[in-house]
N, C-alpha and C positions, 0 to 999 in steps of 0.2 A: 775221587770222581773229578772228571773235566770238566769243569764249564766254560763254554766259550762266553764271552762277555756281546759279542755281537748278538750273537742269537740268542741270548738270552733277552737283551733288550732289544732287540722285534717281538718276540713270543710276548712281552710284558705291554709293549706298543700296541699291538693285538687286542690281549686284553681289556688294557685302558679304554680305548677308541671305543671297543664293543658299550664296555659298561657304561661307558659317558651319553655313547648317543641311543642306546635304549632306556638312558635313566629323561634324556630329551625329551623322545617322544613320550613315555610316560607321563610326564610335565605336562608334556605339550608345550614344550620352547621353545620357540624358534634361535639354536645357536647356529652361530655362524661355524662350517666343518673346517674351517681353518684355524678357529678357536679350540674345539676339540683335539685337532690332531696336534698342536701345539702342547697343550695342557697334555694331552696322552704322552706325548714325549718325554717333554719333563715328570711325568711318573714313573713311566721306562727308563729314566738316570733316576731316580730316586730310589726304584729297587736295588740297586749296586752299595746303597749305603750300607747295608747286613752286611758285608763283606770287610768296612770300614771301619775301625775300631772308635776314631773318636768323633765318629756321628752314628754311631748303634743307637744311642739312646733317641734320635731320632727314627728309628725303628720299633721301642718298643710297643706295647698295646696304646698307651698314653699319648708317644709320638704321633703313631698311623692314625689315631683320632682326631689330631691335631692338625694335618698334615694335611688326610683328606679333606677335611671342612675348609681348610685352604683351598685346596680344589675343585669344591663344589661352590663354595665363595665366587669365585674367581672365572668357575666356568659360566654359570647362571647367572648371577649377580645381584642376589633376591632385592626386590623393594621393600620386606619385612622381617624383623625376627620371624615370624612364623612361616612368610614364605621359605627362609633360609631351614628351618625346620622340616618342613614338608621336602626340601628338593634333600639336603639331607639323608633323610630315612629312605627317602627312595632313594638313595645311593647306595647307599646298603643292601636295599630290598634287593636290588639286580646285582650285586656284586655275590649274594647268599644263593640266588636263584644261581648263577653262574656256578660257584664253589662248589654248590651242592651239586649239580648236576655232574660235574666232574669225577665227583667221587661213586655218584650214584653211577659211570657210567665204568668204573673203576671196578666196584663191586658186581656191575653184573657181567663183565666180562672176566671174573677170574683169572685178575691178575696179566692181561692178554695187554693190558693197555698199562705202560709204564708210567705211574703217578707220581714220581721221584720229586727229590728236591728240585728236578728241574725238568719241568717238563716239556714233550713235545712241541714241535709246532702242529703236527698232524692231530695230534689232541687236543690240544686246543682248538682249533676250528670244528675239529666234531662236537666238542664240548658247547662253544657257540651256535651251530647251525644247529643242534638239538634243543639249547636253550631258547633260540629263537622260536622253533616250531611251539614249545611251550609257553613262553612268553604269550604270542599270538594267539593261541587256543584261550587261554587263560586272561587274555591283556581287559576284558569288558568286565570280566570278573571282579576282578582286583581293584578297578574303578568304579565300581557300585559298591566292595566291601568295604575299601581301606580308603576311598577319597569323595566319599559319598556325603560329608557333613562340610567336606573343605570345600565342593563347589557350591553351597550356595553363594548368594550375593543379594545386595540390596540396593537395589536401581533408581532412579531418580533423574527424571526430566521434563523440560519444560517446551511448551508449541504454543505459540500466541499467545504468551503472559497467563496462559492454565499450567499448574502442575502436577505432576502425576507421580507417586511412587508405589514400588510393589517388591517382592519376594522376586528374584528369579537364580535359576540356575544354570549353569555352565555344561551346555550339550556339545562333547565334542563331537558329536557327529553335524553338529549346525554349520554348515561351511558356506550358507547364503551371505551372496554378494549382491551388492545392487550395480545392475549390466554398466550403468553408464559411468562412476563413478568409482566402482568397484569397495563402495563404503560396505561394511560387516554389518549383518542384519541383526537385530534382534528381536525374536520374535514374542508378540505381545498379544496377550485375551484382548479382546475388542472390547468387552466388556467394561475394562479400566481405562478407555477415553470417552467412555459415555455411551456406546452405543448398545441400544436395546435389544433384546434377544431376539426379536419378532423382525429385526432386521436380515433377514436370511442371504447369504449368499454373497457379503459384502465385496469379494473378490469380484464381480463381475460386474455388480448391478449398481447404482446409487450413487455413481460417481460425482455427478453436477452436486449431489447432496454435501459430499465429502469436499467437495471443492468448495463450496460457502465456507463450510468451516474452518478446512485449515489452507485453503490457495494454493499458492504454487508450490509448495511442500509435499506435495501427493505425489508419488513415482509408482510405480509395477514393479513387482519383482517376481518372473518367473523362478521356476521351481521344478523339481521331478518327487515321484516320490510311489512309491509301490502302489500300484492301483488308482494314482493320478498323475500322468505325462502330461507335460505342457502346461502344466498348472499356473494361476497367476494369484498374487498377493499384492492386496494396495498396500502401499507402503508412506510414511510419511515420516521426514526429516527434522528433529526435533531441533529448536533452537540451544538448550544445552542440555548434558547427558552427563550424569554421574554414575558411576561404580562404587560403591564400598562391602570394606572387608573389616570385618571387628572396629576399630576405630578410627580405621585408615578410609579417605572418600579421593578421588580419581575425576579427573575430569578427562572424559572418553571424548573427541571431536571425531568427526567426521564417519557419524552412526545413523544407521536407517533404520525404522521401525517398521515391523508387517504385522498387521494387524489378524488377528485366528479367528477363525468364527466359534471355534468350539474350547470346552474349559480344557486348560495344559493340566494342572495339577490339583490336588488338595491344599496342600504345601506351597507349592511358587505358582505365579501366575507369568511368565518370561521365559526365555528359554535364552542363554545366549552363547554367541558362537566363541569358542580358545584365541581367538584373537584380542577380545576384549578381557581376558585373565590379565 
């Protein structure tokens, strides 16, 4: 058999790119694509070692474990053992989803699609654009099955020499901004800064009230949201803002808090948006 060494390393560049920036958004990481396509590269010359007799052993099962955690290292850059863990297995997770698809699309085409030691480029991108369509069907899934315990978190901040701490968890659909500052919202029971329940409607109404308490801290933060357009949330800017994760605590600057009028969960009372991960 022939293989050209060029196209072979595009088809593996291909790959790479794919698996790294769906294992991304999976994360919710913000890398840079110039990091990607870099790191992709260098794994598209890394596939050429099989070929090399005294660097195989950097190919075997041992090796490629080794190798990729180099790469998932190096593209992520986790702040913990456990983050490095979690971006990890999700590099796996999308590298099996890919495989599998492959072969799943191997088998139902009877042989029609050549799955050789080396394969296409034309199957490979079908491989991808079908794994995509599943990924996306499946992506909300898979983040309430498999990353459902890793996004809580436990928040902690202070406004006017009061402190407040609670349960919250990480909505990546929260993508509130506050308009003038563009600071990452997060969203808070009203509950947990003191106000009463009989307080109805604190988005619109009571604002001179809010302003006694916490002054010029109090911002707007509009909003949309199914069955309310043009919505508004007072918001209020805390003087410090922590994150922690197992034993690991974060100090978050430049966060807006919107206060809810109604309870978020049993479990968290926060919501917070992937920028604050």
């Amino acid at each position: 058999m022939i293989i050209y060494a060029d196209v072979y390393i595009l088809e593996n560049l291909v790959i790479n790119y794919f698996i790294l920036l769906v294992t991304s958004y999976l994360l919710k990481e913000n890398v840079n694509s110039f990091k990607i396509i870099v790191m992709s590269i260098l794994g598209a010359f890394y596939s050429l070692f099989q070929f090399y007799k005294p660097l195989q052993l950097l190919y075997s099962p041992i090796g490629k474990i080794i190798v990729s955690a180099f790469f998932v290292y190096f593209t992520f850059l986790p702040k913990n053992f456990f983050g490095f863990i979690r971006q990890f297995l999700s590099f796996y997770l999308v590298t099996i989803m890919f495989g599998g698809m492959g072969f799943f699309l191997y088998y139902i085409s009877e042989n029609s699609i050549e799955y050789s030691f080396q394969l296409k480029l034309r199957n490979v991108l079908l491989a991808i654009g079908v794994s995509l369509i599943v990924f996306k069907l499946s992506y909300e899934l898979i983040i309430k099955m498999v990353y459902k315990d890793s996004l809580i978190r436990y928040i902690r901040f202070r406004i006017n020499q009061l402190e407040y701490s609670c349960v919250g968890y990480i909505d990546t659909g929260n993508n509130l901004k506050e308009p003038f500052s563009g600071k990452p919202v997060v969203i808070v029971e009203r509950n947990l800064l003191g106000m009463e329940e009989e307080e109805k409607d604190i988005s619109s109404k009571d604002l001179e009230k809010l302003q006694k308490v916490f002054g010029s801290k109090i911002v707007l933060i509009p909003y949309n949201s199914i069955g309310q357009e043009h919505g508004v949330l007072v918001g209020v800017i805390p003087d410090e803002f922590y994150v922690s994760e197992n034993k690991n605590t974060w100090v978050k600057k430049d966060v807006a808090i919107a206060l809810y009028d109604k309870k978020i969960s049993n479990r968290y009372s926060a919501l917070l948006g992937p920028d604050l991960i």
